[in-house]
N, C-alpha and C positions, 0 to 999 in steps of 0.2 A: 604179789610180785611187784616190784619196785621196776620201774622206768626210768630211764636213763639217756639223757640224749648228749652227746660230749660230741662236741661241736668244734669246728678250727673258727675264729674270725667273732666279733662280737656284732651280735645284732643291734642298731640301732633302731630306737621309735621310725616307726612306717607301716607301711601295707601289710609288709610279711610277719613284723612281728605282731600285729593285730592278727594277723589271723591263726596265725602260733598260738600264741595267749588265747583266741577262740578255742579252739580245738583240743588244746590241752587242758583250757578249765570243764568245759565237755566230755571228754575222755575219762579225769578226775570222777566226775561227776557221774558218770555211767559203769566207770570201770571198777569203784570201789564194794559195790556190791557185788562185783563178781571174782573179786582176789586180785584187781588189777590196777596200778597204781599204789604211788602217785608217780606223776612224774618229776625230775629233775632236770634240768638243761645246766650243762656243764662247759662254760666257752674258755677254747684256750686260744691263747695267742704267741708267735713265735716270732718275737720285738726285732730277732735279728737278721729274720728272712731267711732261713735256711732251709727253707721248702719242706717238701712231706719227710724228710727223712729226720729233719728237727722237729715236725709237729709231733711225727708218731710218740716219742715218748711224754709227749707233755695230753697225747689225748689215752694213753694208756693209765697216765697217774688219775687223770681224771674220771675214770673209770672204779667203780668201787672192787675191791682185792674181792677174788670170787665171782667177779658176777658173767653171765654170758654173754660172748663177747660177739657182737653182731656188726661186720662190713659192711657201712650203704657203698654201693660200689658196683659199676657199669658191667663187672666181668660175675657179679654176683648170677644168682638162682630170682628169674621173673617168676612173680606167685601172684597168685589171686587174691582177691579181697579176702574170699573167705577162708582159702589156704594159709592166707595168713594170720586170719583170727584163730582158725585153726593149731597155726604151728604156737601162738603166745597162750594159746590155752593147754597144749601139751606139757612149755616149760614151763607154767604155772602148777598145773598138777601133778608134773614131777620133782616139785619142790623146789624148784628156782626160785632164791631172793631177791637174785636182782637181775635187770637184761642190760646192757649198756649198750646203743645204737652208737655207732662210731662214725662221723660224717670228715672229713679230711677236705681240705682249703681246695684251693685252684687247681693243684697238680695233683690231688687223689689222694689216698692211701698210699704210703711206704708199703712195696711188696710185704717186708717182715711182718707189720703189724696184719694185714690182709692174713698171711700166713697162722698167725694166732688164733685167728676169729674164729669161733666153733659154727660159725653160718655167713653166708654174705649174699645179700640183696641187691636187685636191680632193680629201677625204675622202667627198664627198658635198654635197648640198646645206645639211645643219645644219651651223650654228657649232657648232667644237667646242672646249673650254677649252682654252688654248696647253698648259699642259704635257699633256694628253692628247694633244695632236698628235705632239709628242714620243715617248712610247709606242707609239702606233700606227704614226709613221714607224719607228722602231727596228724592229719586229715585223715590218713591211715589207719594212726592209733586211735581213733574217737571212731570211724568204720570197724573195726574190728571189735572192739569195747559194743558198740552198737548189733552187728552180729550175733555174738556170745549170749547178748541181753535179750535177743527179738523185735527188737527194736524195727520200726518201718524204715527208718535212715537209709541201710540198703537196699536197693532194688536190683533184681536181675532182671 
């Protein structure tokens, strides 16, 4: 199953995307033996500032046609590590090709697009800056790639 991460805002060279690039060549690395990956990062940008309700259609294009459409989003469903290695391992053996994580700029997700999404995830109750969402989802996906495998990575 293909990975998908469609992003508002372009990440520059720094912290976060070092540790982006950690995590997802990790992930790569661990998940392909188990049907998982690769990943994609998909960055759009909305040149004329017309907030979430112009990002939404530029981060649905960038989404592959078909694929499962996943909200990172404050009002989402909090899951556990391993509920969530769990839930990418269901729509992997139910035959998903692809997953598209949809992360939305400063002002969120456009209710509509939220509406489309067949799941939508919280980091927790705080707003957190999009491109930290970014990192955290990464970290996630290399944890739950780790889970799946037996990997020590996880500890309870």
């Amino acid at each position: 199953m293909r990975v998908h991460i469609c992003a508002v805002g372009r990440l520059r060279a720094g912290p976060e995307r070092a540790l982006i690039d950690d995590y997802l060549t990790r992930f790569d690395r661990t998940g392909r033996a188990l049907g998982l990956g690769p990943v994609s990062v998909h960055e759009v940008e909305d040149k004329k500032g017309g907030g979430m309700e112009a990002e939404a259609p530029l981060l649905m294009r960038a989404a592959p046609s078909g694929a499962l459409l996943v909200a990172m989003d404050e009002r989402g469903k909090m899951l556990s590590s391993p509920d969530f290695a769990a839930m990418l391992a269901r729509w992997r053996d139910a035959g998903r090709q692809d997953v598209a994580f949809v992360i939305g700029g400063a002002d969120g997700i456009a209710p509509g697009l939220r509406a489309e999404a067949e799941q939508a995830i919280s980091f927790g109750p705080m707003v957190w800056p999009h491109m930290l969402v970014r990192v955290m989802l990464s970290e996630q996906l290399y944890r739950a790639a780790s889970i799946l495998a037996g990997a020590p990575y996880h500890r309870v």
